[in-house]
C-alpha positions in Angstrom: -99.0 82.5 18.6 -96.8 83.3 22.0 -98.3 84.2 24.7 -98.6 87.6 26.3 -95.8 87.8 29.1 -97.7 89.4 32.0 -94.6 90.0 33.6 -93.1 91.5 30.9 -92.0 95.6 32.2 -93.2 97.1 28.7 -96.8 97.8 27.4 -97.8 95.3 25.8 -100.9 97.0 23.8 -102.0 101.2 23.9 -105.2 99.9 25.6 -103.2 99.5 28.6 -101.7 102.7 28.5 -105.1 104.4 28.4 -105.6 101.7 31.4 -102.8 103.3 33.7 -104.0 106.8 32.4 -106.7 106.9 34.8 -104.7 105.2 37.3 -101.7 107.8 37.1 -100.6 110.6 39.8 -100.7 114.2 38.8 -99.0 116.0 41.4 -95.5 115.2 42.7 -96.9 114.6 46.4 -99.2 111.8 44.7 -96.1 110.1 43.6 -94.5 106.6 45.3 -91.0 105.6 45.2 -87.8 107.2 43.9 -87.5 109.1 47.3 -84.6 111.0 46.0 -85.3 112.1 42.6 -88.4 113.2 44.1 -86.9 115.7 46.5 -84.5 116.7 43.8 -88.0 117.7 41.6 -89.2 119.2 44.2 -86.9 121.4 45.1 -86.4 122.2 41.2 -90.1 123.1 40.8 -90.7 125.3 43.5 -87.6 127.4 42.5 -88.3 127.8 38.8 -92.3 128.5 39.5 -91.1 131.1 41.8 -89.2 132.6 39.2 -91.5 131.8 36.2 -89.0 130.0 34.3 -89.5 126.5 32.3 -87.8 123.2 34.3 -84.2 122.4 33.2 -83.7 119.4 31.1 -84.5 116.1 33.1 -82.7 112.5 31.8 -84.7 109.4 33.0 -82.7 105.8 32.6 -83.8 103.2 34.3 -85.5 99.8 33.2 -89.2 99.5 31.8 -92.2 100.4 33.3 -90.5 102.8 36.9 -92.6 105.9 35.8 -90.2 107.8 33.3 -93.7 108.8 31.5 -95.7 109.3 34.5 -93.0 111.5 36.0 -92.7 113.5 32.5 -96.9 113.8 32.8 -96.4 114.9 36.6 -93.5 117.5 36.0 -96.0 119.2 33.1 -98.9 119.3 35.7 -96.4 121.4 38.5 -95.7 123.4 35.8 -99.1 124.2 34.6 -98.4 123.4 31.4 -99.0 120.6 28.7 -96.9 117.3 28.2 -95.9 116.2 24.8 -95.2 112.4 24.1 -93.3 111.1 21.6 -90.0 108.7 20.8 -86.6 108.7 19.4 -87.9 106.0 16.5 -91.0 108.2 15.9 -88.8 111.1 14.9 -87.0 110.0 11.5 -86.5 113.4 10.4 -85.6 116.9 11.1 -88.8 117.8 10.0 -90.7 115.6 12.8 -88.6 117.6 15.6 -88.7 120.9 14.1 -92.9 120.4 13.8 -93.1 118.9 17.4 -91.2 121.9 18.9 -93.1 124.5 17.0 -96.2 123.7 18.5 -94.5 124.0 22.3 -95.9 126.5 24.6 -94.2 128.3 27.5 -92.9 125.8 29.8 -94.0 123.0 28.2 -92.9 119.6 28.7 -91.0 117.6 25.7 -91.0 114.0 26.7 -88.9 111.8 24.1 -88.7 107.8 25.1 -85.9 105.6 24.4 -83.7 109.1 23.3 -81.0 107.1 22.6 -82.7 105.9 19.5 -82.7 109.6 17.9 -81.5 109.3 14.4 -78.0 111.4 14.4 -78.6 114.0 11.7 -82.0 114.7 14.5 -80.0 114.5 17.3 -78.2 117.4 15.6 -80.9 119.5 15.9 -81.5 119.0 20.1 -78.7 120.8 20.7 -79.4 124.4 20.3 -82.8 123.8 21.1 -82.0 122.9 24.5 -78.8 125.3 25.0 -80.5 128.5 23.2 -84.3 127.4 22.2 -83.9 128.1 18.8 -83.3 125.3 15.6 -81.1 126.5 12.6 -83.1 124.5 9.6 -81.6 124.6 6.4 -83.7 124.8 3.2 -82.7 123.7 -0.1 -79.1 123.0 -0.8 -76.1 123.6 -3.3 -75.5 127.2 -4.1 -79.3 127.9 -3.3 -79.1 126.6 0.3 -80.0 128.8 3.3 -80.0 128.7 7.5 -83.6 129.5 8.4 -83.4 130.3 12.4 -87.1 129.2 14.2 -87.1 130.6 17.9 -89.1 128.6 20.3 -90.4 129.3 23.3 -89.0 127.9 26.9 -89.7 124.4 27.2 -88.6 121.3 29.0 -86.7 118.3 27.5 -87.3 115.2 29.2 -85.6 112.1 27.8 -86.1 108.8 28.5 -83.8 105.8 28.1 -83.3 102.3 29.0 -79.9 101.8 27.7 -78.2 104.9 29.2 -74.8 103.4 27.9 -75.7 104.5 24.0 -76.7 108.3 24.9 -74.0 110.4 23.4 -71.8 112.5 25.6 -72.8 115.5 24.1 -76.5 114.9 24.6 -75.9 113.8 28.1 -74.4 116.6 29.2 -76.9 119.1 28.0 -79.7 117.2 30.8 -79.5 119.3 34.2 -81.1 116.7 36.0 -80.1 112.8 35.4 -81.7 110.4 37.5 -81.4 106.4 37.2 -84.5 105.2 38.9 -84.6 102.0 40.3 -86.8 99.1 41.4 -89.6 99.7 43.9 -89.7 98.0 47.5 -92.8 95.9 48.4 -94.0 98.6 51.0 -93.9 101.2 47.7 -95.5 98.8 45.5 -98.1 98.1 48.5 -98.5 101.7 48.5 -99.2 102.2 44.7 -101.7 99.5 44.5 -103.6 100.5 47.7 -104.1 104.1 45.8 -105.1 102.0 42.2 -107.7 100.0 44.2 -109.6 103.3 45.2 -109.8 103.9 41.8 -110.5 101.0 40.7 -113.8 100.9 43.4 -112.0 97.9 44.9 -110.7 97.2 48.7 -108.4 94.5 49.0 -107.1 93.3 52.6 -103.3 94.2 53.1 -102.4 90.4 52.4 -103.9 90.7 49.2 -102.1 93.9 48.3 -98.9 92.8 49.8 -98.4 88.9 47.9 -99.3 91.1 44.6 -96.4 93.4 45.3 -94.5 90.5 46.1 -95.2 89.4 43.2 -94.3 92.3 40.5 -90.9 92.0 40.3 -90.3 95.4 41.7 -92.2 97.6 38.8 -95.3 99.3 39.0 -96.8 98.6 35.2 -96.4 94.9 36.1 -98.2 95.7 39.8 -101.0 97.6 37.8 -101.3 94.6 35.3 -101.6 91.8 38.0 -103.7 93.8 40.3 -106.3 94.2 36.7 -105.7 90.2 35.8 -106.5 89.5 39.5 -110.1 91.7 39.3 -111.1 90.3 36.5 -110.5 87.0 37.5 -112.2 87.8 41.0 -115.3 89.0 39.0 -115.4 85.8 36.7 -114.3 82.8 38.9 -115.0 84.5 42.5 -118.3 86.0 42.5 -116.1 89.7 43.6 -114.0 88.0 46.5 -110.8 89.4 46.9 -109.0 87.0 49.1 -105.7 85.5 48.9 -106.9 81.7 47.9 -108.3 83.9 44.7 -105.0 86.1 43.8 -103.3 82.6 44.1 -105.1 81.1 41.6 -105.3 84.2 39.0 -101.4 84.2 39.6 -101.5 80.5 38.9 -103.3 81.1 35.9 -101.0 83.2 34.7 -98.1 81.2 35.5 -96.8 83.3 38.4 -94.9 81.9 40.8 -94.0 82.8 44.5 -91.0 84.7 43.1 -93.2 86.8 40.5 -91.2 84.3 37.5 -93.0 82.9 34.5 -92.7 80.3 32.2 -90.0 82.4 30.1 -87.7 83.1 33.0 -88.1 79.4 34.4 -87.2 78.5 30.5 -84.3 80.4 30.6 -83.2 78.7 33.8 -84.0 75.1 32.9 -81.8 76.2 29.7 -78.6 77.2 31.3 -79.2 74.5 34.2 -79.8 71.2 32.0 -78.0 72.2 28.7 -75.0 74.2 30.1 -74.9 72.4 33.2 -75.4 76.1 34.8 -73.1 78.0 32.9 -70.9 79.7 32.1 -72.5 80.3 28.8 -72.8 82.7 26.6 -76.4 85.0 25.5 -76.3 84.0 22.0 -76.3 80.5 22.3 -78.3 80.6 25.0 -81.0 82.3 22.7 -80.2 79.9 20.6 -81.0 77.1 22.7 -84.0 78.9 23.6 -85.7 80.1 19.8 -85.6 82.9 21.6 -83.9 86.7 20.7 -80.8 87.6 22.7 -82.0 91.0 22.9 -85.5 89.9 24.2 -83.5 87.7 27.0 -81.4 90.4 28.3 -83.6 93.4 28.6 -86.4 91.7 29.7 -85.8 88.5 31.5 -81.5 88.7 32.9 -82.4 92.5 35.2 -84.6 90.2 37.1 -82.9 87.4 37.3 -79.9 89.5 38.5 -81.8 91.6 40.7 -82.7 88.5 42.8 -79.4 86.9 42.6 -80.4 84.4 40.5 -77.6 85.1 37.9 -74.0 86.0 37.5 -72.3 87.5 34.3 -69.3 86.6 34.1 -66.3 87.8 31.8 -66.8 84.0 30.8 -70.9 83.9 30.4 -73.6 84.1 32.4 -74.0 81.7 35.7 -76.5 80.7 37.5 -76.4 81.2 41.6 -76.5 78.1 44.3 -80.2 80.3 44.8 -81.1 79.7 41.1 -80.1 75.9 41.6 -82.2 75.6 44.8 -85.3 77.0 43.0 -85.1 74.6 40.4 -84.9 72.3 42.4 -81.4 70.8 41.2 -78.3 70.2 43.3 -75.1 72.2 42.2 -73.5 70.3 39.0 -76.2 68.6 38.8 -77.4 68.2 34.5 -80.8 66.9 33.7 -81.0 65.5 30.5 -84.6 64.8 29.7 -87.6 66.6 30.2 -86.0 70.3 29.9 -88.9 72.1 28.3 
C-alpha cells in the first residue's frame, strides 16, 4: 500500500474536509490571499445586496486546495443564503441537475467542482439556467415527447476547475466573474495558520508558523495538514512543545524537506536526473520509468516543481533547471547509474 502524500494539494479522505470545516472563514474580511479577486467580490456583493439581487456567475480555476470551496461557502454566507456542493462527475444525468436546482432558494449558491467534467448532454442544461433561470426538460420521446419548462429561482453558479483549458467556450462565457487564483506567499500562509492555531487552542512562536508556511508549497490545505501532522506529533513525541527542533522532526517524519518536497517529487527528480541524464524527456516515459501515472505526475507533482524553477517543459520534454541539479546534489551532465531509487 502507497503511502499518503502529505503534500499532495487534494483531500485525501472526507474526514479532512470536515477537519478544515471548522477551520474555514465565513465572511470575506476573514479571508487571506487572492488580494484581487477579493476586492472584485467585494465590490460585487455590496452592490447586488444593495439591490437584492443573487451574485452573478463566478468561475474559479486555479490548482488544488487555493480555496475555490471555501470562497463558494463564503460568497453564500455574504449573501445570506445556503451553499450547495456538488461535482461535474457527481452529476451523470439531467435528472441530477434538474433535482439539485429545484431545491435552490433565492440567492442561493450552486457550487459545482471540477465543471469541466459535466457530462455534455448536462452541460446542455446550464445554459438557460444561468442566462434565464429556467430548465426546458423533455419527457418521453418519439411522437409522445414534450418540453416541460421548470422556473427556478435566482441563484448563483459557482464553478470550479483545475483544467480551465477543457471548459467549453460557451460555458465560459456565461461566468461574470472568472478568476485564476494562484499560490499563496509565506506571509499569507503565516497569516492563515496563525488564525487555525486559535482555533485549534494552540500558540506557536512566529518561527514555527513561518518554516511551516515555508514549507506548504504555497497552498493552504497542505499548510492546514502539516500544521495538524505537526500537533499531533507535538502531543505524542513532545509532551505539547511547539518549537522548531519539533516541527523539524514531524517534517522529517513525513519526509519533508527544506523545500516542502517529498519522496515523490525527489523520485521524479532522481528519474529525469539519473535515467535521462536531465532531460529532455518526455511525461509518459517518465511515468513509465517511474510506475507511476502521467496524469498523477503532472497535476500534482510538475506545478511545483515549475513553480520553483525546478523544471522546464520544453517543445522537446521536460528539463530539469541548474537549481534542480544543485539540490540533488549532481553537477550539470552529470548521470548516476546506481542507486536511483
Amino acid at each position: 500500500m502507497s503511502r499518503e502524500r502529505v503534500v499532495s494539494a487534494t483531500e485525501e479522505a472526507p474526514q479532512e474536509e470536515q477537519a478544515n470545516v471548522a477551520l474555514r472563514p465565513a465572511r470575506i474580511a476573514e479571508y487571506v490571499g487572492q488580494k484581487e479577486l477579493i476586492e472584485r467580490l467585494g465590490i460585487a456583493l455590496t452592490a447586488v445586496r444593495q439591490r437584492g439581487e443573487a451574485m452573478e456567475h463566478v468561475l474559479l480555476h486555479g490548482p488544488p486546495g487555493l480555496g475555490k470551496t471555501t470562497l463558494a461557502h463564503v460568497i453564500a454566507h455574504e449573501m445570506g443564503s445556503r451553499a450547495y456542493v456538488t461535482s461535474g462527475p457527481a452529476l451523470t444525468k439531467a435528472g441530477d441537475l434538474i433535482g439539485t436546482l429545484t431545491r435552490l432558494e433565492p440567492r442561493d449558491v450552486l457550487f459545482i467542482d471540477e465543471i469541466h467534467r459535466l457530462p455534455p448532454a448536462v452541460e446542455e442544461y446550464i445554459y438557460p439556467a444561468m442566462e434565464d433561470f429556467r430548465v426546458d426538460f423533455t419527457v418521453d420521446s418519439g411522437l409522445h415527447a414534450r418540453t416541460v419548462t421548470i422556473n427556478l429561482r435566482p441563484f448563483t453558479l459557482i464553478g470550479a476547475t483545475t483544467r480551465a483549458g477543457l471548459l467549453t467556450q460557451a460555458l465560459r462565457s456565461r461566468f461574470g466573474i472568472a478568476h485564476h487564483l494562484g499560490f499563496y506567499g509565506v506571509e499569507e500562509l503565516g497569516a492563515i495558520l496563525r488564525r487555525a492555531s486559535g482555533l485549534l487552542g494552540l500558540a506557536p512562536p512566529p518561527a514555527v508558523e513561518r518554516l511551516i508556511a515555508e514549507r506548504s508549497r504555497g497552498t493552504p490545505r497542505v499548510a492546514l495538514r502539516l500544521l495538524r501532522r505537526v500537533r499531533d506529533f507535538s502531543q505524542v513525541r513532545a509532551k505539547g512543545g511547539l518549537d522548531l527542533a519539533v516541527v523539524e522532526a514531524a517534517l522529517a517524519l513525513e519526509g519533508i524537506d527544506h523545500l516542502g518536497l517529498d519522496e515523490l517529487d525527489r523520485k521524479y527528480l532522481r528519474t529525469l536526473q539519473g535515467i535521462y541524464d536531465g532531460g529532455p524527456a518526455g511525461l509518459e516515459a517518465i511515468a513509465a520509468s517511474m510506475g507511476d501515472d502521467a496524469a498523477t505526475l503532472e497535476d500534482l507533482v510538475e506545478p511545483y516543481l515549475l513553480q520553483i524553477g525546478f523544471l522546464a517543459r520544453t517543445r522537446q520534454g521536460r528539463m530539469l533547471t541548474p537549481a534542480s541539479k544543485s539540490h540533488l546534489g549532481a553537477s550539470i551532465g552529470a548521470t548516476p547509474a546506481r542507486g536511483l531509487f
